[in-house]
C-alpha positions in Angstrom: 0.0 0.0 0.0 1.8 3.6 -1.2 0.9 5.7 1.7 3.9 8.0 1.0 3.8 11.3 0.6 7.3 12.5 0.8 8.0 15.3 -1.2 4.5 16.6 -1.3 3.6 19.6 0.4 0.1 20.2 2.2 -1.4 22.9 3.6 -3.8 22.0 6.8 -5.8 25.0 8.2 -6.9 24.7 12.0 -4.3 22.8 12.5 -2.8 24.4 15.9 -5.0 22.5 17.8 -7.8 19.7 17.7 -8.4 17.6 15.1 -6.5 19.9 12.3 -3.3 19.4 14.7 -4.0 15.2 14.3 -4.3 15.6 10.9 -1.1 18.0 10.2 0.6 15.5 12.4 -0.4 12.2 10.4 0.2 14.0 7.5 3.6 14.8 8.4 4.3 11.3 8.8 3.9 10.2 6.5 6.5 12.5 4.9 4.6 15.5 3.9 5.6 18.6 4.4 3.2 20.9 6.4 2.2 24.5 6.2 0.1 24.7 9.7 -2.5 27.4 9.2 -4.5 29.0 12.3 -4.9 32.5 13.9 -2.4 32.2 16.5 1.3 32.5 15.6 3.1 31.7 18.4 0.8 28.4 18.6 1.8 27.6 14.9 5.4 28.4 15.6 5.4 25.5 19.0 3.3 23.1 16.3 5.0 22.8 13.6 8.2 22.3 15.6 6.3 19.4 16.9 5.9 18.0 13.3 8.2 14.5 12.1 10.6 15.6 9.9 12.9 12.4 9.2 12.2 12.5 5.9 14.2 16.0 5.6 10.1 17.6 5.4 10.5 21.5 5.8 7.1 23.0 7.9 5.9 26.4 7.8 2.6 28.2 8.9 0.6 30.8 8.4 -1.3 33.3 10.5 -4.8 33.8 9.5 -8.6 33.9 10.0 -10.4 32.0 8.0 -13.8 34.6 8.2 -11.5 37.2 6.1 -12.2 36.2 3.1 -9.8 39.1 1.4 -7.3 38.3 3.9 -7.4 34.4 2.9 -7.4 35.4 -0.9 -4.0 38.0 -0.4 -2.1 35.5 2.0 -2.7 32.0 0.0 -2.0 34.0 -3.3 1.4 35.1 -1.4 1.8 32.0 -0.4 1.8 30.6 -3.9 4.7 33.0 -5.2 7.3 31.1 -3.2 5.6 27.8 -2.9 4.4 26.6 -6.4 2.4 23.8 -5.3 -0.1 22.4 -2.8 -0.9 19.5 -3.3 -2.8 18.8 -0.3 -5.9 21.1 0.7 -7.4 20.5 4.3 -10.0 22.5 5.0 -10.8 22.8 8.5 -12.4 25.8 10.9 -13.7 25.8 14.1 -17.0 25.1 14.8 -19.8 27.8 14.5 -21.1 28.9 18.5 -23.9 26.2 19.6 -27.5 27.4 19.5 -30.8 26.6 18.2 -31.4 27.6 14.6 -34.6 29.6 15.6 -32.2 32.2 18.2 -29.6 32.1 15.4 -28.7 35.8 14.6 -28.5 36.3 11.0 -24.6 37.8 10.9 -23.5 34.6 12.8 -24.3 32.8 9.9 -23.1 35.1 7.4 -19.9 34.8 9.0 -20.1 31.0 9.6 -20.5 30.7 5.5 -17.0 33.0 5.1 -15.3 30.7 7.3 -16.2 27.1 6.3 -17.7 27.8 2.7 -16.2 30.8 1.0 -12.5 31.0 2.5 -12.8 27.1 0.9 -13.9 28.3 -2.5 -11.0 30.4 -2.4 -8.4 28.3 -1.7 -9.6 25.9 -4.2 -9.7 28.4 -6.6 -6.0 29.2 -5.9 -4.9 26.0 -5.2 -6.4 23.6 -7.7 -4.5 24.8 -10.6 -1.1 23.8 -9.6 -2.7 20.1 -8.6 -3.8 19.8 -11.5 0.0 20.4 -13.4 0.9 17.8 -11.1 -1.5 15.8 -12.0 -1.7 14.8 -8.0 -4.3 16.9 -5.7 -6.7 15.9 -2.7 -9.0 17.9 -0.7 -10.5 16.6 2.3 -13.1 18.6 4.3 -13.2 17.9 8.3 -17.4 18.4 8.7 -19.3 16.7 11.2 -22.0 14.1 11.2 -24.3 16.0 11.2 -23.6 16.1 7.4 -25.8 12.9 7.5 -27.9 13.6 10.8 -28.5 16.7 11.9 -27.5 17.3 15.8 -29.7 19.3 18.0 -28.6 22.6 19.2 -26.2 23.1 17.0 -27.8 25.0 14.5 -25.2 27.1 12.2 -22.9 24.1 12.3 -26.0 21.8 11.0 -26.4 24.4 8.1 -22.9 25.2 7.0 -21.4 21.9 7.1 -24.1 20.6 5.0 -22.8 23.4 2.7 -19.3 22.4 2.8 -20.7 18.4 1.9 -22.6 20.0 -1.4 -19.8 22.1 -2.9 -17.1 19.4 -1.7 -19.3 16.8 -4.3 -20.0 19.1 -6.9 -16.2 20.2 -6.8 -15.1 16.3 -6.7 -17.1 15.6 -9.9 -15.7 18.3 -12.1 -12.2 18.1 -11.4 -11.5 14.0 -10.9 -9.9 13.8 -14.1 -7.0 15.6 -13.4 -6.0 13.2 -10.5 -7.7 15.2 -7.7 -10.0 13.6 -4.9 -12.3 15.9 -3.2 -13.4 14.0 0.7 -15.1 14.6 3.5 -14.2 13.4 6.9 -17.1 13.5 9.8 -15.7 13.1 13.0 -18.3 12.2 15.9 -17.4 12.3 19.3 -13.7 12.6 19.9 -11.3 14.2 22.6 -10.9 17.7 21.9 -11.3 21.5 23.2 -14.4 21.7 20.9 -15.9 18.6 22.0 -15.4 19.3 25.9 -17.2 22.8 25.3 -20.5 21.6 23.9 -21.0 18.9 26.0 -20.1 21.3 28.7 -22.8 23.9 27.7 -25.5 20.7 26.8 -24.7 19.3 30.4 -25.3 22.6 31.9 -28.5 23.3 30.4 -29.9 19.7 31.2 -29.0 20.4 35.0 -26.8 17.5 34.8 -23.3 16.4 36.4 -20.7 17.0 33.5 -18.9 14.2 34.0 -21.8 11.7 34.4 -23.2 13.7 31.0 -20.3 12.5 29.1 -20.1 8.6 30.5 -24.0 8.7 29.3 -22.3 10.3 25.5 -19.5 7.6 25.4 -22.2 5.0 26.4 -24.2 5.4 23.5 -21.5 4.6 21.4 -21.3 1.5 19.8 -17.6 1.8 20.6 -17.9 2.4 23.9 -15.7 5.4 24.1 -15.2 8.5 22.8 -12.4 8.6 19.7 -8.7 10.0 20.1 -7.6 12.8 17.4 -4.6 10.7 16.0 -7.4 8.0 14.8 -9.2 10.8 12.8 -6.1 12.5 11.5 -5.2 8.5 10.8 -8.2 8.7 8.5 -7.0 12.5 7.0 -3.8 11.3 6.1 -5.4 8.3 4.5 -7.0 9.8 2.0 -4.4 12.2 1.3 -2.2 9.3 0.3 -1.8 7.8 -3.2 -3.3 4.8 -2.1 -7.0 6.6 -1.7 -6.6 7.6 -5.1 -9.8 6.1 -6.2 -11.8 6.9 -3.5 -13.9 10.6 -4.2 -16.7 12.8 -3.5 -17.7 10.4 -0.2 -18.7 11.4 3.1 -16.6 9.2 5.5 -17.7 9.3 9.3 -15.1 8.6 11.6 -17.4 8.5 15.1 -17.5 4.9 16.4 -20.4 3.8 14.5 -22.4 6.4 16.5 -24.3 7.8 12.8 -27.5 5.8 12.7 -28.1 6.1 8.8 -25.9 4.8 6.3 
């Protein structure tokens, strides 16, 4: 099985922390190099020091918000001058605040689009034409579940990574022939900031102990247990690799079976 991906460079955003950070981890080592992108620079200066580089990879980062779309556009398009290709896109942002839909201000949304859908777009945009000279390119998309089953009170996120599914299909179908997969990955439940937040705020609101709220989560399950990041960034790096060159356009849930619906 070719799982390497030395001499390939990839550029994973949210990757500072969570399951971006897995991801730009696996990637790495499987000999990738890594441009770590988040808002914090001093964070992406301690991870990518953090990354394998046995393989002689090089890692860099880059500081930037993901709702500035002009910002994205500018810094990528720099970006590209000195590095002439990407050949790995991971698009990743924090999740949207937890709410029901019906409270949902409208300019949380409008902002939740710029982040997850639009700064995408325009990465793509940027991006995709120096995959397809190489004749190598894969996008994955770290969603959610909820992709496949909405999850109550979490209404933006519901919406947007639905959004992110749609044009992540429509974008795998045009440009397969030129060697490019376009995935999804939905993680479920699985040890992170994120994770610990929301089932803080659900436990809270159901007048319930947190910790006994999150044995009741991890108890239904079928795993048992809540995942570890390094098994979805396992799953990332996977389909980055040129042995997931024939897999496209899917939605793969990474959640412990939890997803009720096929």
């Amino acid at each position: 099985m070719n799982l390497d991906l030395t001499g390939k460079t990839a550029l994973v955003c949210g990757a500072s922390q969570g399951l971006g950070l897995a991801s730009a981890t696996e990637i790495a080592l499987l000999g990738a190099n890594v441009i770590a992108v988040s808002r914090n620079k001093e964070k992406l200066q301690r991870t990518i020091e953090s990354f394998d580089t046995s393989r002689g990879q090089q890692h860099h980062f880059l500081a930037l918000d993901l709702s500035n779309t002009e910002e994205v556009k500018q810094a990528v398009s720099g970006l590209l001058q000195t590095i002439n290709t990407i050949h790995i896109l991971v698009n990743n942002a924090g999740g949207p605040p937890p709410g029901p839909m019906i409270d949902t201000n409208a300019a949380e949304i409008e902002k939740a689009f710029r982040t997850h859908v639009i700064s995408s777009q325009i990465m793509a945009q940027l991006i995709v034409p120096g995959m397809k000279a190489a004749g190598f390119g894969r996008i994955v998309n770290i969603v959610s579940t909820s992709v496949k089953q909405p999850i109550n009170g979490l209404g933006i996120s519901n919406l947007v990574r639905a959004a992110v599914a749609n044009w992540a299909k429509t974008l795998a179908n045009e440009i397969a022939g030129f060697g490019i997969t376009v995935n999804n990955v939905l993680p479920g439940s699985t040890n992170t900031q994120r994770l610990d937040s929301v089932l803080s705020k659900q436990a809270t609101e159901q007048h319930i102990n947190k910790e006994d709220f999150i044995r009741k989560t991890a108890a239904a399950i079928p795993a048992g247990r809540m995942g570890e990041p390094s098994e979805f960034g396992a799953a990332v790096a996977f389909l980055c690799s040129p042995a997931a060159s024939y897999i496209n356009g899917i939605n793969l849930p990474v959640d412990g079976g939890k997803t009720g619906c096929l």
